[in-house]
C-alpha positions as CSV (number, residue, x, y, z in Angstrom):
1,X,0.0,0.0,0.0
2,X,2.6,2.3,0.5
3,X,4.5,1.6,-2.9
4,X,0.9,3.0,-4.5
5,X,0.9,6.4,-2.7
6,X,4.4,6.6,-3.2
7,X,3.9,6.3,-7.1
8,X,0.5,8.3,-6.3
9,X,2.5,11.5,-4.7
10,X,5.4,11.1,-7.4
11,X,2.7,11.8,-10.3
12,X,1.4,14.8,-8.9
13,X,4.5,16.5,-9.6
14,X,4.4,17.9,-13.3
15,X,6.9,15.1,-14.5
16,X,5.4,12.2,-12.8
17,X,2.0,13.6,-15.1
18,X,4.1,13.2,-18.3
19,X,6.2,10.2,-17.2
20,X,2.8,8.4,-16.6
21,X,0.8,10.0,-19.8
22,X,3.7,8.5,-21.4
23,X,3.6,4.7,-19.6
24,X,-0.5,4.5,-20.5
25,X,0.2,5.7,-24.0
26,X,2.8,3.1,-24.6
27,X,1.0,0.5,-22.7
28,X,-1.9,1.2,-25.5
29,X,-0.5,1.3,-28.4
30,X,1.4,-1.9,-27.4
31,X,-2.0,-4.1,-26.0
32,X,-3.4,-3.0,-29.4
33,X,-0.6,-4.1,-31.3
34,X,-0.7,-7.8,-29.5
35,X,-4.0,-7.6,-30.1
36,X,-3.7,-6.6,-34.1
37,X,-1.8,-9.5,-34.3
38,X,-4.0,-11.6,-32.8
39,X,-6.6,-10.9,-35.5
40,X,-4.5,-11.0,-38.4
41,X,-3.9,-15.0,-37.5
42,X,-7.3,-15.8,-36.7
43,X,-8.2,-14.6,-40.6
């Protein structure tokens, strides 16, 4: 529990709001691109 407010308090700062815009953006684009892939073989 306190690992998670520890991450929590580092992304109120204005870096930890990019660093982690950053992280979810890349953790999009890549679940998408497993799951592109996914389709292409079913086809």
């Amino acid at each position: 529990m306190g690992a998670i407010l520890d991450l929590v308090e580092k992304m109120r700062s204005p870096t930890g709001i990019i660093v982690t815009i950053l992280i979810i953006t890349v953790g999009v684009f890549f679940i998408r691109w497993v799951f592109q892939d996914d389709n292409k073989e079913e086809k």
